[in-house]
N, C-alpha and C positions, 0 to 999 in steps of 0.2 A: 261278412266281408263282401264288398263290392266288387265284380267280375267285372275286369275289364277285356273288352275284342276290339285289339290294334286293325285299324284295316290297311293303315298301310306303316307295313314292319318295317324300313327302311327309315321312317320318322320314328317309330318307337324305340328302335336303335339308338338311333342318334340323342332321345329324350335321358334314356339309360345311361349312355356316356356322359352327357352333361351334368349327369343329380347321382352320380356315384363315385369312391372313390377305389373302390377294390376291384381288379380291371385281370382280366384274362391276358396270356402270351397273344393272344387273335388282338384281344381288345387295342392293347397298345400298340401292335401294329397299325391298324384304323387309325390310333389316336396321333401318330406320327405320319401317316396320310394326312388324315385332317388338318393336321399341324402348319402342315407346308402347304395344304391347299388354303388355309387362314391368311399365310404370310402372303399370296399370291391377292387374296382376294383386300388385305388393309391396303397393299402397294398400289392395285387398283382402286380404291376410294381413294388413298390420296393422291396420285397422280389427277385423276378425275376432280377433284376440289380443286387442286391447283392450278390446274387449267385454267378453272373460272376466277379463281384468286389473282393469279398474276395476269389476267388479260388475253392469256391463249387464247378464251373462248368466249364470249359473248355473254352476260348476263342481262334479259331483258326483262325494261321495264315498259305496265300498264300507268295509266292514268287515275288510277283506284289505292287506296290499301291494299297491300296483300299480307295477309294473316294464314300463318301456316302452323300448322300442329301436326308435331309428330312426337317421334322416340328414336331413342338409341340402341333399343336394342327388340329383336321380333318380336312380335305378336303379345296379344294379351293385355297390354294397357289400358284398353280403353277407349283409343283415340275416336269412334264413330258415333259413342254416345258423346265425349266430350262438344265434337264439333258441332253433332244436333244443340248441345247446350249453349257453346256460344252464340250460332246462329240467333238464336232465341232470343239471348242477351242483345244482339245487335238490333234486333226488330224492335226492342225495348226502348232501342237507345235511338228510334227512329230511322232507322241503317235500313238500307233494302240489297242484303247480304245473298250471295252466289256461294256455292259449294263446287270446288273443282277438285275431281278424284279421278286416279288414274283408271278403275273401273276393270280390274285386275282380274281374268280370269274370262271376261267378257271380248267377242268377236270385234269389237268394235274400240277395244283398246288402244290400236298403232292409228287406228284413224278418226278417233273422235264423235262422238253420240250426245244430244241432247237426252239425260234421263229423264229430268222433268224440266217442265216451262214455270214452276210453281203453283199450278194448280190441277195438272194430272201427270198420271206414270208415262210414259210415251214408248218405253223400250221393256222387253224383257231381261231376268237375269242373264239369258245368254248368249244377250249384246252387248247390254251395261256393266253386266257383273252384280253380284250378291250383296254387295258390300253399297257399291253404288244408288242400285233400287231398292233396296234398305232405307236411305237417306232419302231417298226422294216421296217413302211411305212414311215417312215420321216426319219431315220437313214440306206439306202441303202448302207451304206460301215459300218457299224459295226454292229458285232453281235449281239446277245439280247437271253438271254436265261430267261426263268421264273423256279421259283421255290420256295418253303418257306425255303427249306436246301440253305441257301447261300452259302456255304462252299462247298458243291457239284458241284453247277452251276459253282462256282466260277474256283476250280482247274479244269472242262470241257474245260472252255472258254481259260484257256492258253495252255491246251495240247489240244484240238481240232484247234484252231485259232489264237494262238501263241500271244495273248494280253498283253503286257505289261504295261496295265493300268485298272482297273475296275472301273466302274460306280453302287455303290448300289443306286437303285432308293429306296426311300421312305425308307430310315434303318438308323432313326436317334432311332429309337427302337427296334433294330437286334444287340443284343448282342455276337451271335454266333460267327460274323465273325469280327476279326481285323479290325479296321478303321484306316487309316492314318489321316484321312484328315476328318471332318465329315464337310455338309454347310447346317446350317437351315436356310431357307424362313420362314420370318414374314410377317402377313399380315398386311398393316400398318394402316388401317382401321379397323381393328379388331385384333389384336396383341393377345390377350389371351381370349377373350371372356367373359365368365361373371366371370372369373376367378375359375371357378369351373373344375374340372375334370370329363372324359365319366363316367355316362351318365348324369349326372346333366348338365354339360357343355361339351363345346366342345376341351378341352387339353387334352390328350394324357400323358402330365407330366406335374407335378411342374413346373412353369417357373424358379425355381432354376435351374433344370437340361439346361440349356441356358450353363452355364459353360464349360460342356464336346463341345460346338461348337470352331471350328477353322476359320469358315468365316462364318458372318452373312449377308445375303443377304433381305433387305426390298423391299415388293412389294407393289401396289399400293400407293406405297407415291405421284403420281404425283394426287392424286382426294385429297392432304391434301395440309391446309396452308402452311403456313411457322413457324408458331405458332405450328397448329397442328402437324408438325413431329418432330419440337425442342422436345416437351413432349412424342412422342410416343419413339424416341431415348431416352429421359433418362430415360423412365420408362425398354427400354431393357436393358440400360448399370448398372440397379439396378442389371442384374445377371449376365449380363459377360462384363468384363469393360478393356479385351483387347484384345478381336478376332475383325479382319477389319470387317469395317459395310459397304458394298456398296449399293445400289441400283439398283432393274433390273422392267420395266414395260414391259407386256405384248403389243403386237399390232396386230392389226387386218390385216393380209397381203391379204385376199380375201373373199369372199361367194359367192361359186364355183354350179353350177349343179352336185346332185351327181353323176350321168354320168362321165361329165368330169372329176370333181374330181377323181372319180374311175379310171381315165387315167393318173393322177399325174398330174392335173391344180391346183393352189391356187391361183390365182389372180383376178379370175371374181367378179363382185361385180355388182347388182342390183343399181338401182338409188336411193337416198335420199329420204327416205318417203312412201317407200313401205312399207304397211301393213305387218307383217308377225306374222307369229305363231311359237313362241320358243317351240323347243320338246327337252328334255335332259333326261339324268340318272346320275345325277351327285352328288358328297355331296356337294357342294354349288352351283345348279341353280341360285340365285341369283346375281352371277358375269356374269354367259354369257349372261343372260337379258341385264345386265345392259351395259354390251360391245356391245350388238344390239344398245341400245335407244343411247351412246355413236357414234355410227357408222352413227347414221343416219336414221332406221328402227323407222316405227312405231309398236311398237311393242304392238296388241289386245289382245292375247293370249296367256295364257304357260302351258302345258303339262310337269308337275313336274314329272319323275319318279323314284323309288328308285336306290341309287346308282348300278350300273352294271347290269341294269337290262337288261334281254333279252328281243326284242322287237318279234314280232309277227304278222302271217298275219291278227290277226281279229284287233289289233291296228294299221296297216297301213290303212284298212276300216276306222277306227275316221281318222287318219287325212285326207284320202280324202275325205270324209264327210267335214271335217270343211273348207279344203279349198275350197270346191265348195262354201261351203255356206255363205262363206267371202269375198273369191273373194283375200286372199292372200295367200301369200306364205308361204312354212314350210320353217322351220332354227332349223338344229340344230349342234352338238361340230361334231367335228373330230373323238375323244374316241366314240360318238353315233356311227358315220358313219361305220366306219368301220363292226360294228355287221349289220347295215342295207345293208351294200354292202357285206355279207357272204351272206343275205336271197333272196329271192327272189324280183327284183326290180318291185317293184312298181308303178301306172302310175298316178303320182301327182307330182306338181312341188314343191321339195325338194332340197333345198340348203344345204351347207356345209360351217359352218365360219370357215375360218382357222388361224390360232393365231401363233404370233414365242414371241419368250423373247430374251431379249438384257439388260445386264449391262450398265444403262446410266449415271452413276456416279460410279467409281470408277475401272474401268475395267481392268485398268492395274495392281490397286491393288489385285484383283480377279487373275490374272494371275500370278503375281510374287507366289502371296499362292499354286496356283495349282502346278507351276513349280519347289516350294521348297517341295513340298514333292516329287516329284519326284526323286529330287537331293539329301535328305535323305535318302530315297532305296534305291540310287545307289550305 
């Protein structure tokens, strides 16, 4: 059985009240905090939407499409290999596409960072943030700028680098700036959670607000029946019952030395049945586990850390401790690496899973969407 070490217990908590239902005297008090801290935090999203709905507050627009991908509910979807996949698709389609991310975690989030100009890194993770310099290492010909002003980044990216298409990462809840085109990822394994909103549960919104979506993109449907996704589709098309529904899975395309990695490899892959020890900072470690044991790793260990966390030399000490003392390997995301290949490298053998996304049902329907709002701007 796989050993899990929460590093930060206050999220582990919180994971336990959401994915159980037999609840302590303790418990249910929390869960009645929560409760009312939920009812506090939906009143604020929607006060904050309506603002921009009814004209209180300013909705601006750029001169460009703007294409935004997000979700309804935290972490775990997907959305930053999605976006590297559209980018790609737009370069395709002869588009010379910008990525604007808020860069979350990064010093330079409330004021705005170029992370890349499309043809090098310019900033580190803790400027841009992990997520950000991620995107701008996997995305070598498009820009990436972070920032919480979307609207700033935004008109940068076309008078700095002449973009005729934008990518908002993660702004299915960024009111500020014009959307053309908005594409939410559902997980299709966990579609809404326990239907409760942050922090009781894990949505973000209403799953009414499914509506304001123009292209629904399901992930994980390939670990459901045939059964099981006929019911998770109708329980989506209960909120928005004519935006195209396609399908996109993740895949595992290497787990690299981070060395090489560091040199632009993603394809090396240890043998079936290595031991390893999952290290992440993620809002849901529990997919990249589960993509190891999926891959073929034994996977003894995992090192939970809180989302974006920065890692440290006395935490590379634990893991070469553990893997002496195992005798396997470390594994951890791409989003990790990057913050460990800023630090000092360290002398323990440390891999790197590297993952892409691909629309595997419905792809051309994904593209004609993308290409008519294009041909709408124009």
């Amino acid at each position: 059985m796989m050993k899990i070490r929460y590093k930060n217990k206050v999220n582990a908590y919180f994971q336990y009240l959401m994915h159980t239902s037999s609840f302590s005297v303790f418990d249910r008090i929390v869960l009645g905090l929560l409760s009312f801290f939920s009812y506090i935090y939906g009143w604020g999203v929607q006060y904050i939407r309506g603002s921009y709905v009814q004209g209180k507050k300013v909705i601006k627009k750029v001169s460009v499409p703007v294409i935004s991908i997000g979700n309804i509910t935290a972490g775990g979807t997907g959305k930053t290999p999605l976006t590297c996949f559209f980018a790609a698709v737009l370069q395709q389609q002869g588009k010379k596409p910008a990525v604007l991310t808020r860069g979350y975690g990064g010093t330079a989030e409330h004021t705005g960072v170029t992370v890349s100009d499309g043809k090098r890194l310019l900033v580190t993770p803790e400027v841009g943030g992990d997520e950000a310099v991620l995107m701008g290492r996997l995305l070598p010909q498009v820009p990436v700028l972070a920032g919480k002003r979307r609207y700033e980044t935004a008109r940068q990216a076309i008078r700095d680098f002449a973009c005729d298409v934008l990518l908002l990462d993660d702004g299915f809840q960024h009111w500020q700036l014009h959307r053309d085109l908005d594409i939410v990822l559902i997980d299709g394994t966990n579609p809404f959670g326990n239907g409760h909103v942050l922090p009781r549960g894990i949505l973000r919104e209403k799953p009414e607000q499914l509506q304001r979506a123009g292209l629904l993109v399901l992930t994980k449907g390939e670990s459901l029946s045939a059964d099981e996704k006929k019911k998770v589709v109708c329980h989506i098309r209960q909120y928005n019952k004519t935006a195209p529904l396609v399908e996109a899975q993740l895949t595992v395309c290497g787990c690299t030395p981070l060395v090489r990695w560091r040199q632009g490899y993603r394809t090396d892959a240890p043998v079936a049945g290595t031991k390893v020890i999952a290290i992440s900072a993620l809002g849901n470690p529990q997919v990249f586990e589960r993509t190891l044991v999926q891959s073929g790793y034994q996977v003894i260990d995992s090192l939970q850390y809180a989302d974006h966390h920065p890692y440290t030399e006395k935490e590379y000490a634990v893991w070469r401790q553990l893997a002496a003392a195992t005798g396997a390997i470390l594994v951890t995301t791409e989003k990790d690496a990057v913050k460990i290949a800023a630090l000092t490298e360290a002398a323990f053998p440390l891999y790197v899973l590297s993952i892409t996304m691909t629309i595997t049902q419905g792809r051309e329907t994904a593209e004609k969407v993308i290409q008519a709002q294009w041909e709408d701007k124009s």
